[in-house]
N, C-alpha and C positions, 0 to 999 in steps of 0.2 A: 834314579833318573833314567830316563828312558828318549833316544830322538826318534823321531815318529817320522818319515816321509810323509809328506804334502800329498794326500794322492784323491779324497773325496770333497764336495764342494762343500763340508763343514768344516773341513780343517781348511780350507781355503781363506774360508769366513773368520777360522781363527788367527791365520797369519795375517791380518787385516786388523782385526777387533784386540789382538792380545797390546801391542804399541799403546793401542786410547785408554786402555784399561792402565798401562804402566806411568804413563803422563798425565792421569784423572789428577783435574787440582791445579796441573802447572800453565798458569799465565800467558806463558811465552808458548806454548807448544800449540802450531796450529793441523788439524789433520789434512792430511793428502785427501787428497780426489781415492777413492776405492778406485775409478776407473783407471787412474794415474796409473795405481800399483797393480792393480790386473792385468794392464796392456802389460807390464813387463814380461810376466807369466805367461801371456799367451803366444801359442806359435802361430796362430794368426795374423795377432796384430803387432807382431815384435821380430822384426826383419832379422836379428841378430840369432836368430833359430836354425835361419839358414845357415849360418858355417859357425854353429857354435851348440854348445849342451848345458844342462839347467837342472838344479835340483833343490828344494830348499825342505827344509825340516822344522816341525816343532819340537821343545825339550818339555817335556810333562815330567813328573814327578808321581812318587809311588799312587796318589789319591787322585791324579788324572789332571792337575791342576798347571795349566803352562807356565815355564819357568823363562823363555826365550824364542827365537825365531832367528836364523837365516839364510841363508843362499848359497851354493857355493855353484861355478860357473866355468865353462871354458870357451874362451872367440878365438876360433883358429885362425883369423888374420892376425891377431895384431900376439900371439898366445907364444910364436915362436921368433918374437922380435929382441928380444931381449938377453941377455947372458944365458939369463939361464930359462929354459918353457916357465910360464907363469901364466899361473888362473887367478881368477878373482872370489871375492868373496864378499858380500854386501848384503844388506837389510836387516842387520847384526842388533837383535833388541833384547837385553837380557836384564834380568833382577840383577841388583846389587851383589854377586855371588862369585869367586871366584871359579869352584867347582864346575857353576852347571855353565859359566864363559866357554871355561876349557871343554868340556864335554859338544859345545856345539863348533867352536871351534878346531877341536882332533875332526870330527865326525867329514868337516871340509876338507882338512889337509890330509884323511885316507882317500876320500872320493877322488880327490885333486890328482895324490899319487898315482891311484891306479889308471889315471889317462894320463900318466907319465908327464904331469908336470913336478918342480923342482923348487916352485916359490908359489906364493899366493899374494896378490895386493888387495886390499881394504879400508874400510869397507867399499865399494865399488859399484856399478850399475853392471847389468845384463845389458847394455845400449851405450845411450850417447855420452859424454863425458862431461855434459854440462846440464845433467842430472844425476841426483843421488849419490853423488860421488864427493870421498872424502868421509873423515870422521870431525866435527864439532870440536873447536880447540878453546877458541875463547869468543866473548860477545856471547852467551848464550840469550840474547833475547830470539824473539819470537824470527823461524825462519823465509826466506823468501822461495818463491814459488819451485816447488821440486828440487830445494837445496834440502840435505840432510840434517838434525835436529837429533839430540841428544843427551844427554845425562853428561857431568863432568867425568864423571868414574868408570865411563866405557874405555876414556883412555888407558886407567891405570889395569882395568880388564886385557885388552889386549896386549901391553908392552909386558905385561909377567906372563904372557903367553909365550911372550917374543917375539911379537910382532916389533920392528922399526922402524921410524918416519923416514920415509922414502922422497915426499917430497910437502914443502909448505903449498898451502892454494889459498893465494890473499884475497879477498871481495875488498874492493876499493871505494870510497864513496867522497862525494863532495856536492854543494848544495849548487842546485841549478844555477840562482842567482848570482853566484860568485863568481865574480870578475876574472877572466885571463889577467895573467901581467900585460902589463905594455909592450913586453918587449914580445909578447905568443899573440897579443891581438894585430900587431904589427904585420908579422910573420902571417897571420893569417890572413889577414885583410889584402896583402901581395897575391895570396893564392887568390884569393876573389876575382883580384881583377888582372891576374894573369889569363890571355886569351885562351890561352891552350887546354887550360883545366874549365871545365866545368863542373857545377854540383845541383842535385838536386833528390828532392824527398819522394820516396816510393809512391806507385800511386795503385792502386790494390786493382783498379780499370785492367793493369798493363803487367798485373803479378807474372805471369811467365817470361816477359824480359827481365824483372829485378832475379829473379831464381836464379837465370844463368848468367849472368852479371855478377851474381853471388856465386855461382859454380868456381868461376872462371877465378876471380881475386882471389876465395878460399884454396885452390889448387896449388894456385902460385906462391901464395904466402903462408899456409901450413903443413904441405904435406910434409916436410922434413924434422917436423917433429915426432919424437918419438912415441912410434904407435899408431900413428894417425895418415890413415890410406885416403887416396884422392876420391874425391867425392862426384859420382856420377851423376848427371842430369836429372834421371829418375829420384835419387836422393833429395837433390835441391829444390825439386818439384814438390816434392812432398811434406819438405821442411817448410816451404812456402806452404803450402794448401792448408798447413796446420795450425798456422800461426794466424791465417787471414782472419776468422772471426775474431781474435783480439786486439791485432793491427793498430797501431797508431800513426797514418802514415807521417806526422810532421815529426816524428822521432827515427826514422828509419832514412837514410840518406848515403846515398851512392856519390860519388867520386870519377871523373872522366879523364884523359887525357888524351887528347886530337879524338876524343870519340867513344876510346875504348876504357874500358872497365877498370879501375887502379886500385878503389877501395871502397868499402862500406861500413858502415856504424848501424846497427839494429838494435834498437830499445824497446822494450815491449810497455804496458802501464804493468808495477808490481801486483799479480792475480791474486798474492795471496793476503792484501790488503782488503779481497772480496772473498775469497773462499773461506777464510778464517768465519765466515758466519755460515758457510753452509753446511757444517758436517761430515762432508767430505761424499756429499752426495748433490749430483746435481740432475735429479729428478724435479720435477714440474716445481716442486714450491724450491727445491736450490735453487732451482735457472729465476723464479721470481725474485727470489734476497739476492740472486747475484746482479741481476737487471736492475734493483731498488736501489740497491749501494750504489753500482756504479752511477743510476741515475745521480745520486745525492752528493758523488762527485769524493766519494769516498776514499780512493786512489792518489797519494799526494807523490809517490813515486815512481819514477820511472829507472828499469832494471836495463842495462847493456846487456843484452846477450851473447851481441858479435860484435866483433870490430877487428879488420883486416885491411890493411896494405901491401901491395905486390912490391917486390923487395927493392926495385928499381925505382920507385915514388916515397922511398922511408927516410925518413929523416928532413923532409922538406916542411912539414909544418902540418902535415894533411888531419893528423889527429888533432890537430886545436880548431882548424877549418869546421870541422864536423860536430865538435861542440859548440861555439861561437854560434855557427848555424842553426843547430839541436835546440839551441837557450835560448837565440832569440828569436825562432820561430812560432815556438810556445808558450813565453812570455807575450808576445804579441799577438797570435792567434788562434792559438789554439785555445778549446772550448774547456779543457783538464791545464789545472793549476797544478801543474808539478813542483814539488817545494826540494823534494830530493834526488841527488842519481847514484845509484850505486852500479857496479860493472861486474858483469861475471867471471869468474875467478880467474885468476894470473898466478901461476906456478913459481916457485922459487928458482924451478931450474930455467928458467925464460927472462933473464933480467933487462932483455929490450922493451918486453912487453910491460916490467912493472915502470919502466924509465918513461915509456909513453904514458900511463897512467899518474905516475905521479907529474908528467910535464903539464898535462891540464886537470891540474890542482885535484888531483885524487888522495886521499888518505888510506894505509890501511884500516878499513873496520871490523872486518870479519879473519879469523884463519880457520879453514878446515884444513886436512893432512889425512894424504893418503900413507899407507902405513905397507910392508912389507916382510912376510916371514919366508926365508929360507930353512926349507925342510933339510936341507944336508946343514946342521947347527955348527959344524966346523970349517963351514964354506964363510969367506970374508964378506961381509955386508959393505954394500957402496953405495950413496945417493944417486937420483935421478942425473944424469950426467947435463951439466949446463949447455945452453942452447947458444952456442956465441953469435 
């Protein structure tokens, strides 16, 4: 076995092409956008370049035939946040093998070392944390748009590596049309006609006020979690700009109080209820089969991306507010029949956030698990420390 750097535009082709090749047959497996997983790779179009480094490998074998594929990575903001330096490691696809696991897996924790990291988490993104991240624990059905997807047996790969779960990541779900309780539609319905708060759904016209309106809550209400730096204008600008051609504005809904910014809820339509038919290419005839479906109205879900309240408006009710609103906006006019909502992931070590999710009637459906090897093997392992 042999790992190969990634370094001409056919091995490129192969870190792309080797995954459809390992998943040919399986049902539930839908393929990524190529363009998805290039932006990561490129230092162009993947801002995480600027204060960070990237390397990824195929595993061939004697007859030249690929055995796996992954990444290994370092973000110098968030890289020396932690006990101990830690880099990342993600895009982890390997045969059924013991062997050739551990062969792609050393090949990351020597690169890891020699820029003096001490642990590695996985599998991981080169980017945001609400792609790719995370390894496939249970629900292995078909996955949602830039969630990771997986074999059952990458787990039992990794943890005889030694890798250990670091922290759970629950996807939550509940059906649109299911009723709050009395006692959360009460609660909400106060907030309604409380003067002070207003609410109301994005409007794509007026996208540069929703951006910093989204700056401004996600500032307040996340940066003290761990890892995760305040988010610049520019950033928020861009995360808007990217989302607008799939926008649904009666799903997306901001939050006021005397005026100012409190919280947001951003749902997108689930893409990969559309991309699942194009191959993972959206050249002229994907953009056709992606326009047809959606025409056809295809999309029966809608996915939470974000959802943030500023700490001083928590616990008032504001997350029932915003489904109440979300449900029956959409039921009533919206032109997409959404039948489902599921939310983007909630960490084990954040038990506000799964208490919000399960208070408007969330279930857990999905768990991925990000996973953690300490290279010093006689240094004590500790979970994600909880977020009180």
């Amino acid at each position: 076995m042999r790992l190969l750097e990634v370094l001409t535009p056919a091995q490129a082709r192969e870190f792309i092409e080797f995954p459809v090749r390992l998943y040919a047959g399986d049902p539930n497996y839908v393929r990524p956008l190529d363009w998805d997983i290039e932006t990561v790779f490129s230092r162009e179009r993947n801002k995480y370049f600027r204060h960070g480094e990237l390397i990824r490998w195929l595993l061939v074998d004697g007859a030249g035939k690929t055995l796996g594929r992954v990444a290994a990575f370092v973000n110098e903001r968030t890289a020396h946040t932690f006990a101990q330096p830690t880099g990342g490691m993600g895009f982890f696809d390997c045969v059924d093998d013991q062997t050739a696991a551990d062969a792609l897996l050393t090949g990351c924790r020597e690169w890891l070392q020699g820029r003096g990291m001490q642990a590695m988490d996985g599998p991981i993104n080169f980017g945001d944390r609400d792609q790719w991240w995370g390894l496939l624990i249970d629900n292995f059905g078909p996955p949602l748009y830039t969630q990771n997807y997986n074999k059952p047996y990458y787990r039992r790969l990794l943890e005889n590596f030694g890798f250990q779960l670091y922290f759970n990541q629950f996807t939550y779900f509940r059906k649109v049309a299911a009723p709050l309780t009395p006692e959360y539609q009460e609660k909400a319905s106060v907030l309604f006609e409380d003067p002070n708060y207003s609410f109301e759904h994005l409007r794509v016209a007026n996208l540069a006020k929703y951006a910093e309106d989204f700056r401004q809550i996600y500032n307040k209400a996340w940066v003290k979690h761990d890892g995760v730096k305040e988010m610049t204008a520019e950033q928020a600008a861009n995360i808007m700009r990217k989302l607008r051609p799939i926008i649904d504005e009666k799903i997306c809904w901001f939050a006021y109080y005397h005026g100012q910014p409190v919280g947001f809820f951003i749902a997108l339509p689930e893409l990969n209820e559309l991309f699942r038919h194009v191959g993972g290419n959206l050249n002229w005839w994907g953009k056709a089969k992606f326009a047809w479906y959606r025409w056809r109205g295809a999309v029966r879900t809608m996915t939470g991306i974000a959802f943030g309240i500023v700490p001083d408006h928590q616990r008032k009710g504001l997350e029932m507010a915003f489904i109440l609103a979300a449900s029956k906006t959409v039921q009533d006019t919206s032109k997409v029949h959404y039948e489902d909502f599921v939310m983007n992931w909630i960490g084990d070590f954040n038990p506000k956030m799964m208490r919000v999710a399960e208070t408007i009637g969330g279930e857990i459906w999905r768990t991925h698990g990000t996973f953690r090897y300490l290279f010093d093997r006689n240094q004590v392992f500790e979970r994600a420390p909880v977020i009180e």
